[in-house]
C-alpha positions as CSV (number, residue, x, y, z in Angstrom):
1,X,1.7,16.9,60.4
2,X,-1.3,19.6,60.5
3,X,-2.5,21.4,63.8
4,X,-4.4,19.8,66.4
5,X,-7.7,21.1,64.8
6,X,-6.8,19.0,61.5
7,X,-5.6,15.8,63.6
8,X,-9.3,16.0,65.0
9,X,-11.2,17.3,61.9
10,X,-9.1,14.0,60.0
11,X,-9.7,11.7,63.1
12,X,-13.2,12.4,62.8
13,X,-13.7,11.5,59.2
14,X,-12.0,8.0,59.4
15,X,-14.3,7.6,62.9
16,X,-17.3,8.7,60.4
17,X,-16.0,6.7,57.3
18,X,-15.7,3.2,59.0
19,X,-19.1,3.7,60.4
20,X,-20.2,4.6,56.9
21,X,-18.5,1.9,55.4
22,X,-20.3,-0.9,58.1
23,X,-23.3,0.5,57.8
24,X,-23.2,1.0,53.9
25,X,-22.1,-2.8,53.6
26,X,-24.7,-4.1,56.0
27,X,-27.3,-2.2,53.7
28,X,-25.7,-3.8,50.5
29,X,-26.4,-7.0,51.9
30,X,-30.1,-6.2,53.5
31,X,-30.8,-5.0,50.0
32,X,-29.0,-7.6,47.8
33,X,-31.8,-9.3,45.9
34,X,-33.3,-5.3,44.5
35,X,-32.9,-3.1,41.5
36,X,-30.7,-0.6,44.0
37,X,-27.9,-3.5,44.6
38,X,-25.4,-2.0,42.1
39,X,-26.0,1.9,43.7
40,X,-25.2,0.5,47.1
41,X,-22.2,-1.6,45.7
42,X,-20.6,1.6,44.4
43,X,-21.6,3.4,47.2
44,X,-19.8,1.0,49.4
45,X,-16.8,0.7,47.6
46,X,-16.4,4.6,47.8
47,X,-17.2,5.1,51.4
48,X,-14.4,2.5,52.0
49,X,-12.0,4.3,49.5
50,X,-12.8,8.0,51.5
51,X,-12.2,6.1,54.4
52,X,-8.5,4.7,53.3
53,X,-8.0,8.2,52.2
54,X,-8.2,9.8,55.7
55,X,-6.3,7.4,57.1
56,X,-3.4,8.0,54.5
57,X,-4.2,11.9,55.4
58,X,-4.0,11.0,59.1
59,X,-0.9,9.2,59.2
60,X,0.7,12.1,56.8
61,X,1.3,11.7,53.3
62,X,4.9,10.5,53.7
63,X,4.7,8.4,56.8
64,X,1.5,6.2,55.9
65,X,2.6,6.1,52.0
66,X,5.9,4.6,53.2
67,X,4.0,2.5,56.0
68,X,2.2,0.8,52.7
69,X,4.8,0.6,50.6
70,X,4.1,3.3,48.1
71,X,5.7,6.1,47.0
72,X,4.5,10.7,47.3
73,X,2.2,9.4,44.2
74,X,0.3,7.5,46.4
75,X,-1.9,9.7,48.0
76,X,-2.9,11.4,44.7
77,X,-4.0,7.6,43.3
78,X,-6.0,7.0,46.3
79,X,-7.3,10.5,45.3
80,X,-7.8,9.7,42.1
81,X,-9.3,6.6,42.9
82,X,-11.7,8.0,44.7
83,X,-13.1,10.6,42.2
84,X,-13.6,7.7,39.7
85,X,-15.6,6.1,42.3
86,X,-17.7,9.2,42.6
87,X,-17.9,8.8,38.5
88,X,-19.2,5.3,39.0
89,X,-21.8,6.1,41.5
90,X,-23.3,8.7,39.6
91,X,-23.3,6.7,36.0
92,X,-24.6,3.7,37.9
93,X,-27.4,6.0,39.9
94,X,-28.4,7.7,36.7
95,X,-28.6,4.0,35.0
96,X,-30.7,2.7,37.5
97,X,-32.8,5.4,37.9
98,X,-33.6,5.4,34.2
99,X,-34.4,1.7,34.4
100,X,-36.6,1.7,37.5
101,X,-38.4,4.7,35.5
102,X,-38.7,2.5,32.7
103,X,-40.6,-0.4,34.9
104,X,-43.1,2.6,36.6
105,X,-44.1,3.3,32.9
């Protein structure tokens, strides 16, 4: 495992993340029946992905990849995971920002 400053930095994040991912669900649902539902679908479903992330970085690659089931590969398909979710995001940002364009014109 890292130093103590990486256990807090990494302890941090998940503390962070789960707040981000209540808050970003809460806001999916206030804000369900808008244009902006898809953005804050994505954006929900990557919060909880970072989130899963540093908690797999917490518990140490080998120890909470084993703890799951999964194998050193693990931890660079949650990684990998997570960048397509970024992908998403932006496509489905730059989608509906192009649409709601479309309606102001």
């Amino acid at each position: 495992m890292g130093s103590e400053l990486f256990d807090i930095a990494v302890t941090f994040a998940i503390l962070a993340g789960t707040i981000a991912s209540v808050l970003s669900v809460l806001a999916w649902h206030v804000f369900q029946q808008t244009p902006a539902r898809r953005v804050l679908a994505t954006l929900s479903v990557l919060v909880v992905i970072g989130t899963v992330y540093h908690v797999l970085l917490l518990l140490g690659p080998d120890d909470g990849l084993r703890a799951i089931g999964l194998g050193s590969v693990g931890l660079e398909a949650v990684k990998t995971l997570m960048y397509t979710a970024v992908a998403a995001l932006v496509v489905v940002t730059i989608v509906f920002n192009r649409s709601a364009r479309g309606n102001l014109e």
